[in-house]
N, C-alpha and C positions, 0 to 999 in steps of 0.2 A: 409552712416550714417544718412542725414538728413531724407531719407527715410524711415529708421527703426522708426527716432526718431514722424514721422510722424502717426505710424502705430498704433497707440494706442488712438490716435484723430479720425480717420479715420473708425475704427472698427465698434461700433454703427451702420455708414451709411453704410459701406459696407454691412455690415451684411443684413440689411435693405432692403439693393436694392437687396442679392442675396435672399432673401426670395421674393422678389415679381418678379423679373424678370423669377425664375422658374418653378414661377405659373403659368406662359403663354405659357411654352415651353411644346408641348405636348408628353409627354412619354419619358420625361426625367428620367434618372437612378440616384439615390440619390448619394452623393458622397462619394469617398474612400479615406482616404489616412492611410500613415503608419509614425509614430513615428517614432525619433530618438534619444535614448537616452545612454551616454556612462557610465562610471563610478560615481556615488552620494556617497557623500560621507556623514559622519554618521551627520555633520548636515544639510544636503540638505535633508533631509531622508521628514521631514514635509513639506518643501517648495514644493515637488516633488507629497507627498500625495493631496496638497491643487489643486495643479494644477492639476492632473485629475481629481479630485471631481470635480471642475469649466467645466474641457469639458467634463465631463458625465452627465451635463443638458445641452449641444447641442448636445452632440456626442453618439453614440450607440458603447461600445467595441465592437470589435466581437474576437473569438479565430481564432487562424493561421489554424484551420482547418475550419472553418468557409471561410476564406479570400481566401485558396485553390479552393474550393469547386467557387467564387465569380470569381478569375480573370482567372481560367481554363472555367466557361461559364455552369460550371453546377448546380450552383444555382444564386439567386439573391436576392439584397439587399430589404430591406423593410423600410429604414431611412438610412441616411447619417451616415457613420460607419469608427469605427481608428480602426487599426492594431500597437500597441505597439513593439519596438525590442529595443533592446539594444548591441552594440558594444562592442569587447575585451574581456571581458570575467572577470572582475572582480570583484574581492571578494565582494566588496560593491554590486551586482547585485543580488548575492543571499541570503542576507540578506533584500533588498527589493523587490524581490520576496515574502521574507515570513510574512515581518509586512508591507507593501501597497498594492501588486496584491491579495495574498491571501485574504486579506478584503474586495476587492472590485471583486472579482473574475473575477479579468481579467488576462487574459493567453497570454504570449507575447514567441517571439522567441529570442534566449540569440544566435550572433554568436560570434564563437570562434575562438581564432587563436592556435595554436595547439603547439607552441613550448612554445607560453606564460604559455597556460594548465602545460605542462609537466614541466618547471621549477621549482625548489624549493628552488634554493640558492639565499640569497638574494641580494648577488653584480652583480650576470648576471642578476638576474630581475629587479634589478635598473638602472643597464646600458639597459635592453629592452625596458624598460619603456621610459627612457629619447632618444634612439636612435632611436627604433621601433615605438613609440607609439607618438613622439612629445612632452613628458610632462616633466613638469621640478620639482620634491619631491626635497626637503629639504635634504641638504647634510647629516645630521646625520643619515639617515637610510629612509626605506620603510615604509609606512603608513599602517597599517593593509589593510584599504579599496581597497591599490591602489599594492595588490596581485592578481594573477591570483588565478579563484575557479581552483579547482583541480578534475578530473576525479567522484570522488566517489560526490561532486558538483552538479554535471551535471548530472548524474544519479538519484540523489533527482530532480532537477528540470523537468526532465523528469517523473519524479511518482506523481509531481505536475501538470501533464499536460500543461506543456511548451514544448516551440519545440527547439531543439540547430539547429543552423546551421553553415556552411562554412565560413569564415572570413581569409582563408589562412593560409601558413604554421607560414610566419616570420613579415606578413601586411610590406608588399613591395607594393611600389605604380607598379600597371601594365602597364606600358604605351607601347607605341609602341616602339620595339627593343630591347624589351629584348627577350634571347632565347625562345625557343618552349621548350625547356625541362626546365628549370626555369619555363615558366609559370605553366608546366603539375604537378610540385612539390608543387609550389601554392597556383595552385587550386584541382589539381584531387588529387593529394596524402595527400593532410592536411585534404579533407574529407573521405577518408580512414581510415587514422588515427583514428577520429573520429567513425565511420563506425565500425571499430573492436573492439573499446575499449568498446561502447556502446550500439550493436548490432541493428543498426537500420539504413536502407536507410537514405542519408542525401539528401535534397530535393530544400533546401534555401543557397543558397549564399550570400553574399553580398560583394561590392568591398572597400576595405581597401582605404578611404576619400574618395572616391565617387564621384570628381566633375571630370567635363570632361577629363580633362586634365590624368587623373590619371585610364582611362578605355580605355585602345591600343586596337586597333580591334582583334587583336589575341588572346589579352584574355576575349575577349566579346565573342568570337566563342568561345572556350577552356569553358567557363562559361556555356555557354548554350545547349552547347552538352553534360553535364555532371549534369546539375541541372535543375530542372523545371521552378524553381522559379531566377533569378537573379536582385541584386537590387542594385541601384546607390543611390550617397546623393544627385540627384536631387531634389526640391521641385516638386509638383505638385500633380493634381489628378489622379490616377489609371481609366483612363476607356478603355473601348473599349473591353471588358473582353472577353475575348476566342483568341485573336487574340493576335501573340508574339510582345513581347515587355520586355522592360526595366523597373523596377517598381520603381517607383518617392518613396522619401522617404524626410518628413521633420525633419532637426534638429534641437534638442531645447536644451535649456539649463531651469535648477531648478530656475534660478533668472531670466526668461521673464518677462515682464508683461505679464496677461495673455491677455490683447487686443491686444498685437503684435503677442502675438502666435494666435487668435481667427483669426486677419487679416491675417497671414500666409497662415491659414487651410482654411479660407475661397475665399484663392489665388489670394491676393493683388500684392506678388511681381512673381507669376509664369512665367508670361513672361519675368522676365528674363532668366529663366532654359528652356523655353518650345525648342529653336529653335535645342540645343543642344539636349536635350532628344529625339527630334524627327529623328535626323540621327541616333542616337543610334539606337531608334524603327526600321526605315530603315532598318538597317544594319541586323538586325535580323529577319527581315521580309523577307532575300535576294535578296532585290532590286539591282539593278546591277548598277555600277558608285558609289557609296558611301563610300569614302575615310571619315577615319576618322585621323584627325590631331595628 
C-alpha cells in the first residue's frame, strides 16, 4: 500500500529517466503492454473515457490485429503501444464499446466466459456473479451493467471490429490438480462453444485472475496448445516478440490516478511479477526442470 500510495509522486521522474535512459540504449524496441479492464459501470463510463484520453498522449492504441501481427514477430512497433481487453463479458462492456472505443477508434478484445454468455435467469446470474466472478450486487436484484452480453452481443462487437476471446467455461481458477478433463472443458470446450455460436477461430485466451497462483502447469499446456495467444494478470511489458511466452497484462481500475497508472505502464512495480512471469515464459519455452508451484 505505501507503494501504490507512492507511485503517483514518483511518476514525473520516472517517466523522466525512462525517456532518457532509452535514448542510450541502442535499438531498443518501443514498448508493449496490454490493459485490463473488467466491468464499468454506467457512472464509471467518463472516468474510463478520461483515462484513455490521458494515455493516448503517451501511448499509441494499436488494434488485436495489430498486436498479433507484433508478438508473433511479423511486424514491429514504431512508438510504445497499449493493447486494451476487457474481462467476463459484461453487459456494461458493450455499451462502452460503443460511446468510448467507438470515438476514439480503439479496437480491444472482450473475453468471455461462456456459461455467464448463455445465462438469462436472473437468480443463477446473481448467484454467478457473487460465486464465479467474486462480486458482491446488492441483495434487491442484478444491476443492468453487471449482466452477461448475450450471444447476438458479441456478434455486434465483432462487426465492430473487436476480437472476443476465451475466458473459460465457469472462470474456475486453474491451478494445479485439478483433472485433465475439467481443465479440457475450461478451456478447449468454452472456446468451441464460442467457435460455433459465432463462427470464427478463437485465438486469445486469457486466465480467469491471472496471478500465479491461479495458472497450474497443466493448464498452461492445455492453454497453449489450443490458442496462440495466452495471457496472465501479470504486470509487465510484452517483449521478446516471436518467441513463446506468457503475455503480462496490466490491471486497472476507472478511479486510478492516472500517475499510478502512467508509473505502472511505465514499470515501476514490474519486478515484483517479473521472476514469476519468467517460469511461466520457461515453462512454455520447454525448458526442462520447471515445476511450477
Amino acid at each position: 500500500m505505501l507503494l501504490k500510495a507512492c507511485l503517483p509522486i514518483v511518476y514525473p521522474f520516472y517517466r523522466t529517466f525512462r525517456r532518457f535512459s532509452s535514448a542510450f540504449r541502442v535499438n531498443e524496441k518501443p514498448s508493449l503492454r496490454v490493459l485490463l479492464y473488467h466491468g464499468i459501470a454506467p457512472n464509471e463510463v467518463d472516468l474510463l473515457k478520461s483515462q484513455l484520453k490521458w494515455l493516448s498522449k503517451r501511448w499509441n492504441f494499436i488494434t488485436p490485429t495489430h498486436f498479433e501481427k507484433v508478438v508473433s514477430g511479423r511486424k514491429f512497433l514504431k512508438k510504445d503501444s497499449l493493447l486494451v481487453s476487457f474481462d467476463d463479458g459484461f453487459k456494461s462492456d458493450f455499451f462502452v464499446a460503443d460511446k468510448v472505443l467507438k470515438p476514439m477508434n480503439i479496437k480491444a478484445i472482450f473475453f468471455v466466459i461462456t456459461d455467464f454468455v448463455e445465462e438469462e435467469r436472473e437468480c443463477q446470474t446473481l448467484k454467478f456473479v457473487r460465486e464465479n466472478l467474486k462480486l458482491n450486487p446488492k441483495e434487491s436484484g442484478l444491476s443492468d451493467h453487471l449482466w452477461s452480453m448475450n450471444w447476438e452481443d458479441l456478434k455486434k462487437l465483432r462487426k465492430m471490429g473487436h476480437v472476443i476471446g476465451a475466458h473459460t467455461k465457469s472462470h474456475k481458477r486453474l491451478t494445479q490438480g485439478l483433472a485433465k478433463e475439467t481443465l479440457e472443458v475450461e478451456i478447449r470446450d468454452s472456446a468451441k462453444v464460442i467457435e460455433k455460436k459465432l463462427g470464427f477461430k478463437v485465438q486469445h485466451f486469457a486466465f480467469p485472475f491471472g496471478d500465479f497462483a491461479s495458472i497450474g502447469q497443466d493448464a498452461l499446456q492445455i492453454a497453449s496448445e489450443h490458442f496462440d495467444f495466452v495471457y496472465s494478470g501479470l504486470r509487465g511489458f510484452n517483449r521478446d516478440w516471436g518467441s513463446a511466452k506468457i503475455l503480462r497484462r496490466d490491471s486497472l481500475t476507472v478511479h486510478e490516478n492516472v500517475y499510478t497508472i502512467g508509473s505502472f505502464l511505465e514499470g515501476a512495480c514490474d519486478l515484483r511479477y517479473s521472476s514469476k512471469a519468467k517460469l511461466l515464459d520457461m515453462h512454455l519455452a520447454g525448458k526442462m526442470g520447471v515445476k511450477l508451484l
